[in-house]
C-alpha positions as CSV (number, residue, x, y, z in Angstrom):
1,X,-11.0,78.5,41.7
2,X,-12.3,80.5,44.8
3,X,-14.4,78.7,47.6
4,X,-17.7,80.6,46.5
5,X,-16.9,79.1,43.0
6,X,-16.8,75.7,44.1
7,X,-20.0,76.1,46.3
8,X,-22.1,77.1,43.6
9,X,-21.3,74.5,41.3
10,X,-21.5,71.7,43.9
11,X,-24.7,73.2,45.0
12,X,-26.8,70.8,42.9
13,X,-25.2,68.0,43.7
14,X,-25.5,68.1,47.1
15,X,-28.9,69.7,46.9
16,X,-30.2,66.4,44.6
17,X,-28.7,64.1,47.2
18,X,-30.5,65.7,50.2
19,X,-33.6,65.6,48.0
20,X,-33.6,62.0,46.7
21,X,-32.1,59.6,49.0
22,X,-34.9,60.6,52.1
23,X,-37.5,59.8,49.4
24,X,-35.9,56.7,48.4
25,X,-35.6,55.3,51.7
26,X,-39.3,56.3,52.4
27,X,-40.6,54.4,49.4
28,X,-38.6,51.2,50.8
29,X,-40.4,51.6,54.1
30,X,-43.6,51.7,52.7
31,X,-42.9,48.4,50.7
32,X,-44.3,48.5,47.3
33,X,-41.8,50.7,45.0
34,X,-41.9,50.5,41.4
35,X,-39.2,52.2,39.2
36,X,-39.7,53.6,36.2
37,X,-38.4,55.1,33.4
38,X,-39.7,57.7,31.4
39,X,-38.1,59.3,27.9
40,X,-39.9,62.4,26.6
41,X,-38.7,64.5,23.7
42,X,-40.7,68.4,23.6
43,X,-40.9,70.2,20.9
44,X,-41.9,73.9,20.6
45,X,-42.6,76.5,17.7
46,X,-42.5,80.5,19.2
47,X,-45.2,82.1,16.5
48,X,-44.6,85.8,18.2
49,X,-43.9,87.3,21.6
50,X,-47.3,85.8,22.7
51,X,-48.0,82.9,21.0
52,X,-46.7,79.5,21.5
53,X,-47.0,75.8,19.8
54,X,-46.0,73.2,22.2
55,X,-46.3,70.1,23.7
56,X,-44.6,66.6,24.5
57,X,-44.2,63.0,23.4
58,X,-42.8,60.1,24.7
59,X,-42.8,56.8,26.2
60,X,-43.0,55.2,30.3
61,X,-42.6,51.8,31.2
62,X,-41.9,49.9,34.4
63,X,-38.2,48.8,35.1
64,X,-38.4,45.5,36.8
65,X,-42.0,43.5,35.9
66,X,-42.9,45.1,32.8
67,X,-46.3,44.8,33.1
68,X,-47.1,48.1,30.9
69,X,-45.8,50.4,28.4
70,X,-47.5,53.8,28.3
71,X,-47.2,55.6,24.4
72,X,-48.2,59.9,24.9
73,X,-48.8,62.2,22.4
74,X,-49.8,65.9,24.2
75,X,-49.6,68.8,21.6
76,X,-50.6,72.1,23.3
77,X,-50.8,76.2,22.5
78,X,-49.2,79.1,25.3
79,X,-50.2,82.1,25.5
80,X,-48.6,84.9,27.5
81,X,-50.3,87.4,29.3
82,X,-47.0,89.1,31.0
83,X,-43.1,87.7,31.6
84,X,-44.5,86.0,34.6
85,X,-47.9,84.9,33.7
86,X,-49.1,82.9,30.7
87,X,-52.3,80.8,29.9
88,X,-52.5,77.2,28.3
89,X,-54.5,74.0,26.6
90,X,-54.3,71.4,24.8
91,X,-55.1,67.5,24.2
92,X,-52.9,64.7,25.4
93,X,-53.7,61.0,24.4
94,X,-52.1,58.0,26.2
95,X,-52.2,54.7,25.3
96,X,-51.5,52.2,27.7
97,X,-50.2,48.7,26.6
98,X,-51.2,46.0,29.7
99,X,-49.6,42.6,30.0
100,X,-52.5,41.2,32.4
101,X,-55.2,43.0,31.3
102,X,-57.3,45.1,28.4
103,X,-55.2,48.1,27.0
104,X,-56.4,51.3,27.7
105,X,-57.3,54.7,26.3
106,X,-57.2,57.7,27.6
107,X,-57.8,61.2,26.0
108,X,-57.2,64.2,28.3
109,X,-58.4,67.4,27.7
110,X,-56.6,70.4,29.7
111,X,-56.3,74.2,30.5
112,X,-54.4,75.6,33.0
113,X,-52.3,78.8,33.8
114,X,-48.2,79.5,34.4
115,X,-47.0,81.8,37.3
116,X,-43.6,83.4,37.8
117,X,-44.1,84.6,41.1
118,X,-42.1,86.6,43.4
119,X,-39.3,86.6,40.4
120,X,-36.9,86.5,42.8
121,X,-32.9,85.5,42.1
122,X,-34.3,81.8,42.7
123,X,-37.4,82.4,41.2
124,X,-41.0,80.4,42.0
125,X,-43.0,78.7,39.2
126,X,-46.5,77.9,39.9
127,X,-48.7,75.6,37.2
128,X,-52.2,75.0,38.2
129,X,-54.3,73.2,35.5
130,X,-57.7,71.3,35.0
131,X,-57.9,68.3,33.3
132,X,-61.2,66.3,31.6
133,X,-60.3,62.3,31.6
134,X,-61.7,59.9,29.3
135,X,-60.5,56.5,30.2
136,X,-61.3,53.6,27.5
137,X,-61.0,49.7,28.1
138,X,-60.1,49.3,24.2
139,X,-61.5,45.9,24.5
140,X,-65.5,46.6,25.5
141,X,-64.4,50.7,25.2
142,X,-66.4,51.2,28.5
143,X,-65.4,54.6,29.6
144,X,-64.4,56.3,32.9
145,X,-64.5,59.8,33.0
146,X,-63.6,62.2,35.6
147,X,-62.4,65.5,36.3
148,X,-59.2,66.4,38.5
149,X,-57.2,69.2,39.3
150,X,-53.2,69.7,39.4
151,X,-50.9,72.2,41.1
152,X,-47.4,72.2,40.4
153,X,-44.6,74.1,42.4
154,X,-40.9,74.7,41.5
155,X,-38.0,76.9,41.8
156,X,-34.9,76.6,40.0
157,X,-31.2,77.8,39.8
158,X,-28.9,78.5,37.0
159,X,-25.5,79.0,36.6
160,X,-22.5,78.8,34.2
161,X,-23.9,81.3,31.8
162,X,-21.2,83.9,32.4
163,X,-19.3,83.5,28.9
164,X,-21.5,82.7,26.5
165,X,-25.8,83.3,27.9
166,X,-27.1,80.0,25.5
167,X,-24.7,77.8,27.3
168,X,-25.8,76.8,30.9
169,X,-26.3,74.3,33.8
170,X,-29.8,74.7,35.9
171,X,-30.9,72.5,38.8
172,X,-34.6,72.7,40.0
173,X,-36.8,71.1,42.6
174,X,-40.3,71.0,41.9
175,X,-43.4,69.6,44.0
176,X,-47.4,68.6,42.3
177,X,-50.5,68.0,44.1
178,X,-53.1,65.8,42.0
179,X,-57.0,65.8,43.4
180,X,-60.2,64.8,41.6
181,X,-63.2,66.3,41.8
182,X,-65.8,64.2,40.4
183,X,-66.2,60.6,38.4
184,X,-64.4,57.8,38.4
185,X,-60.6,57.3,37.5
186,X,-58.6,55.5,35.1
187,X,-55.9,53.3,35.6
188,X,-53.0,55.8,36.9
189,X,-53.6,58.0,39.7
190,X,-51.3,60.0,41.0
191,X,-51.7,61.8,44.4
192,X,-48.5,63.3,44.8
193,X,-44.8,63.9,42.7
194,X,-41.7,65.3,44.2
195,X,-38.8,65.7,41.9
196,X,-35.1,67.0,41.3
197,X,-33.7,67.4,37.9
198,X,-30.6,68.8,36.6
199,X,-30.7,70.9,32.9
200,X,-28.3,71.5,30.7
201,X,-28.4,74.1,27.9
202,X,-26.6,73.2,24.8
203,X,-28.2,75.7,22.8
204,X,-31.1,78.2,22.8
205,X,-33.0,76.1,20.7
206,X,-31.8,72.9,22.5
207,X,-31.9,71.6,26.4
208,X,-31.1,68.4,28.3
209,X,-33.2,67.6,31.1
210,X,-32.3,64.9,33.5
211,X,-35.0,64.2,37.0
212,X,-35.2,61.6,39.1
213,X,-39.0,62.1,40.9
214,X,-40.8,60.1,43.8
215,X,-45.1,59.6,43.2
216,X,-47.5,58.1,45.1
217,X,-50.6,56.8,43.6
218,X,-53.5,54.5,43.8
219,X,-54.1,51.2,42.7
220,X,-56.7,50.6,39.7
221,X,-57.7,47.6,41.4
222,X,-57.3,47.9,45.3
223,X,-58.9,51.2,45.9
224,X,-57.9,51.1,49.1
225,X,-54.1,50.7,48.8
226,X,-51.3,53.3,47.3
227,X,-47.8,52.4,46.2
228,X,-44.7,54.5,45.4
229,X,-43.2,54.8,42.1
230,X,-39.5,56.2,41.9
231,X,-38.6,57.3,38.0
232,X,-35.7,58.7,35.8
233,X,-37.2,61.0,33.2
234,X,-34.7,61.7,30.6
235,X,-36.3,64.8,28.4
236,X,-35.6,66.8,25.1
237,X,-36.3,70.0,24.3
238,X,-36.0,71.8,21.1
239,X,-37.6,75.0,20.1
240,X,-38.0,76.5,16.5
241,X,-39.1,80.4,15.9
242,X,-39.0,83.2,17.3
């Protein structure tokens, strides 16, 4: 195997390495660091060359206290303008099971828009989206509503696809801003994400996605601290259609 060969391939490795452990050691500096782990499977129906049914579901809980398990349910609809740009909406629901305190409910409406731009060898994905929050305590179902903003920036790599194109190996990095504009915030929210995750491709119709992500976020109940969440997100993705 040439030296190039070996480069590529231990590329993401490395890459992951460089990415996570200065995170990691950041979040133990700060002092409060809660892992977590998230499972998601995504499932996706291609209607034609424009349109899209998609969306996610899944599950998040804490690793160490277990003070909550989070249940989402996010079906959504894509449609593409162009190979590098695309629109999108949809409804997610979460449902937030508390140990020390009321469950919650939140239904989040959301639109946003998917650019592919400059569509170099190592191309740059940009996701900006709104999002309407509706935050219920499911015990007096007083509400917090607000409205926040996302932008989401990644790049990616793939390789291994030289014998057969539905079989591969992709590594991406990806990067997401969170700000709200207006009202008053639920239980979770997120300020930052940071991530690395390594895909493989088993199929077309089928991909296993593997990220391990850093997030800082505010307190529900001390406004005026943040703590740091480190998670594995372990995700599914099948697509039907088209």
């Amino acid at each position: 195997m040439s030296r190039n060969l070996w480069v590529i391939r231990a590329a993401p490795i490395l890459l992951a390495g460089w990415f996570v452990f200065p995170l990691k050691a950041h979040s133990q500096e700060e002092g409060d660091v809660i892992p977590q782990l998230w499972v998601d499977y995504n499932p996706a129906i291609t209607l034609s060359d424009r349109w899209r049914l998609e969306g996610d579901m899944g599950v998040r809980t804490e690793f160490e206290e277990n003070l909550w398990w989070r249940v989402i349910v996010r079906p959504g609809v894509r449609y593409s303008l162009s190979q590098s740009v695309s629109l999108g909406g949809g409804v997610g629901s979460f449902y937030t099971l508390n140990k020390e305190f009321a469950d919650r409910l939140e239904v989040r409406p959301w639109q946003g828009v998917r650019v592919v731009w400059p569509r170099w060898r190592i191309p740059l994905r940009h996701f900006f989206r709104v999002e309407e929050r509706f935050d219920f305590n499911t015990e007096s179902w007083s509400l917090r509503a607000s409205l926040r903003i996302r932008y989401r920036l990644g790049l990616e790599y793939r390789w291994g696809a030289l014998v057969r194109r539905d079989r591969y190996w992709r590594v991406m990095l990806e990067g997401e801003l969170f700000k709200t504009l207006a009202g008053d915030q639920g239980q979770f929210r997120e300020n930052v994400r940071v991530g690395v995750g390594v895909e493989r491709s088993f199929r077309r119709e089928r991909r296993l996605l593997g990220e391990v992500v850093w997030q800082q976020r505010g307190l529900f109940f001390d406004l005026r601290r943040e703590v740091n969440d480190i998670y594995v997100r372990i995700r599914v993705f099948q697509r039907w259609g088209l």
